[in-house]
C-alpha positions, 0 to 999 in steps of 0.5 A, a space after each residue: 248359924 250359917 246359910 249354906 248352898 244345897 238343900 236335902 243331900 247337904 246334911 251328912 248321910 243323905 242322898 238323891 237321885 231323879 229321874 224321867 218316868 214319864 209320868 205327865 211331863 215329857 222331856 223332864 225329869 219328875 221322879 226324885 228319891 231322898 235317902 239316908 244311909 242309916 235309919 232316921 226320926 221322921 216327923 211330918 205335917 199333913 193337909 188340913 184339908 178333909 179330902 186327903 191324897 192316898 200318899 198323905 194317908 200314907 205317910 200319916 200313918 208311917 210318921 205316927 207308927 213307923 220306928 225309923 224311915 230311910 227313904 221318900 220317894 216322889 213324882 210330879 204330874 199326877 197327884 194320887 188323890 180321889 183315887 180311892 183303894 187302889 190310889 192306896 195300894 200303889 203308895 205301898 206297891 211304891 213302898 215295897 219297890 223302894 224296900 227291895 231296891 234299897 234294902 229296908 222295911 216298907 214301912 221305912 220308906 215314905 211316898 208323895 205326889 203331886 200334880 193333876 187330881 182324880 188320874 190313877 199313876 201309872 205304875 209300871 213307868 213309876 217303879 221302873 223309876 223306883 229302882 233306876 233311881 235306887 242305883 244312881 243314888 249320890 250325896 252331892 249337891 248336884 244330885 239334890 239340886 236336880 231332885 229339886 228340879 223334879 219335883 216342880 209343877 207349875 213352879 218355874 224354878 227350883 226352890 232349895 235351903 241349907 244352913 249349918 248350926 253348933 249344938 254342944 260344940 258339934 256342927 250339924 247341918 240342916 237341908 231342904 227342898 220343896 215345890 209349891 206354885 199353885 193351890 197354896 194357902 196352908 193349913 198345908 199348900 200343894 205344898 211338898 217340903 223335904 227337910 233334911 238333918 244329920 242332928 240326933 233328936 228325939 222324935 217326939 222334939 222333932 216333930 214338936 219344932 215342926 209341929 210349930 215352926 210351920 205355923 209361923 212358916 209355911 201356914 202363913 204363905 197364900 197364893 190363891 186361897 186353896 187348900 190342897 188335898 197333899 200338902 206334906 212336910 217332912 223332916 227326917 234327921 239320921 243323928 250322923 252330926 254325932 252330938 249327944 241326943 237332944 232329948 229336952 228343951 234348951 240351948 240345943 234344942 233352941 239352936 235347932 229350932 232356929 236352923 229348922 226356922 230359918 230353912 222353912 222361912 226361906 223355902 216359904 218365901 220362895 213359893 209365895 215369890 213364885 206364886 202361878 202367873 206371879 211377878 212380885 213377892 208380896 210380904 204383909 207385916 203386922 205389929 202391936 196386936 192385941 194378940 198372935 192370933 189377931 196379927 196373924 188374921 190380920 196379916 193373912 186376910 191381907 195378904 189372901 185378899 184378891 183385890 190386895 193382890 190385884 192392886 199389886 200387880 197394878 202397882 197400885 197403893 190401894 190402901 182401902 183395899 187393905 183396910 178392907 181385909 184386916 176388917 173382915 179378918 175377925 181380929 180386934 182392932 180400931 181402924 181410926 187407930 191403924 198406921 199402913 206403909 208400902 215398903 221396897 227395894 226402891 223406898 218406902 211411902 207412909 199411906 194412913 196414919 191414924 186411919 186416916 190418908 196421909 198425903 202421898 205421891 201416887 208415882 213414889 208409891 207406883 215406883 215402890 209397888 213395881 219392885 219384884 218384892 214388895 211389903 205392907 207393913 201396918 202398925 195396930 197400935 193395940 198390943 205388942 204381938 206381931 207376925 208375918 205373912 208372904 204371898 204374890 199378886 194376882 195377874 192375867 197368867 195365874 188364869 192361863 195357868 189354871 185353865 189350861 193345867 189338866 191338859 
């Protein structure tokens, strides 16, 4: 495998366009179109989250029902959710736009949004959009680059992956671009990711491997513990690699699984690191559970842990504020048994052992915890399972941000 430059036109087949509807944001663009020149397999994962945005029904009942899908369209700034019936009917106005400009059926084309909650779109401006990107349509990495770019929020930068891989002695190369600043603690984040594949899969293995690479990838990511109403994944794969289907589990469909890893990991990592207000990636490892199950309750109540988070914006080593959180995380543990280190760029310092405080040096540990990313990394000494949760801190932005996001 190999990590390429480029997100959803790197894979063959694939183009984007983008474009300045003026949907909220003045002076940006923030519309963007993914298209695939032949009909694709489409899998998806959706919000957990019981209040669910029109184009999450949507796309819901597209990726279920649909035989192909060829296109995605989407805007920033209002995010088409509490908008009822006719919040539903302007995804497939937006579904019928994309199928007369481009040629395919309605129910191949996909829709999402993302931004301000309860606003009705503004629909002559979105399906002026629609068609204008229909016509500039391009395969380059510019054009994906830029549809990255659109499709941002609060988030201050593009976000994007790209890896090549070898299934049955054919090359086959796997994109992807998401957005995702705020509101984010999956079971699904606002939380948009596009993921883009040449590969030829069957659609049920496709939307096996993301059915469980997002459990360990994008629902391990915690910015500020809500759980949005649109959080999307999808992954579309058009089989222009040219390798023999993949229709069961094995040497390619492991090699797929770990392209299809390591782009959601990359892309997870960089939402967590551009958390709202955020100025340090935070990553909290946990090893020698007794079970999965615990390493990740133990991993993610840390990492979502508001105090934890704090304490890292202070570059404090506050580990009683850690122990705290794996103790209300409702995994079993001995806490006169755990081992909790702080790790960087600039070293690492060792805090308890046995659960109990070694002695340490407050200015390393401050030194280690001023990083722009930083880990704790706490043995359990229970088991052999581990896992891996990514988040940010907390700081006096993220409040700015949020109080001010409606006007």
């Amino acid at each position: 495998m190999e990590k390429l430059d480029g997100g959803v036109t790197a894979a063959s087949g694939f183009f984007a366009a983008s474009h300045a509807a003026g949907i909220k944001y003045q002076g940006r663009e923030d519309m963007a179109m993914i298209y695939s020149n032949v009909p694709c397999k489409a899998a998806g994962t959706f919000t957990r989250n019981i209040v669910k945005a029109a184009p999450v029904k949507w796309d819901q009942e597209i990726v279920a029902n649909s035989e192909a899908v060829q296109a995605v369209v989407i805007n920033a700034g209002i995010a088409n959710a509490c908008t009822g019936e006719e919040g539903y009917s302007y995804c497939r106005q937006t579904a019928e736009k994309a199928a007369e400009a481009l040629n395919i059926q309605a129910d191949a084309a996909l829709v999402a949004s993302t931004g301000v909650i309860g606003q009705q779109l503004p629909m002559d401006r979105l399906l002026s959009g629609v068609a204008a990107m229909s016509a500039k349509l391009k395969d380059t990495l510019t054009a994906g680059h830029e549809a990255a770019l659109a499709i941002m929020t609060t988030d201050t930068h593009k976000k994007e992956a790209a890896v090549s891989f070898e299934v049955n002695g054919v090359t086959a190369t796997l994109g992807g671009m998401c957005k995702g600043s705020g509101m984010i603690h999956p079971d699904m984040c606002t939380m948009l990711s596009f993921l883009t594949t040449d590969l030829a899969i069957s659609k049920e293995l496709l939307q096996e491997a993301l059915r469980e690479d997002v459990e360990e990838t994008y629902n391990m990511v915690s910015v500020d513990g809500d759980t949005s109403t649109n959080d999307t994944v999808l992954l579309l794969a058009n089989g222009e690699a040219g390798n023999p289907e993949i229709t069961e589990r094995g040497e390619a469909y492991a090699a797929f699984k770990e392209a299809l890893h390591s782009v959601n990991e990359t892309l997870a990592k960089q939402m967590a690191g551009d958390g709202e207000g955020a100025t340090a990636l935070f990553e909290v490892r946990v090893t020698g559970a007794k079970s999965r199950e615990d390493a990740r309750a133990v991993s993610k109540a840390v990492v979502s842990s508001s105090l934890t988070k704090a304490a890292v914006y202070g570059h404090d080593a506050n580990w009683g504020r850690v122990l705290c959180a794996m103790g209300y995380s409702g995994a079993q543990f001995d806490p006169e048994n755990v081992d909790l280190s702080f790790e960087s760029a600039a070293g690492a310092v060792q805090i308890l052992q046995n659960g109990k405080a070694l002695e340490y040096s407050e200015d390393e540990a401050t030194k280690i915890l001023s990083e722009p990313e930083v880990a704790a990394v706490i043995a359990l000494h229970m088991g052999t399972e581990e896992a891996v949760a990514w988040g940010c801190d907390l700081t006096h932005e993220y409040i700015n941000i949020n109080a001010d996001y409606r006007s």
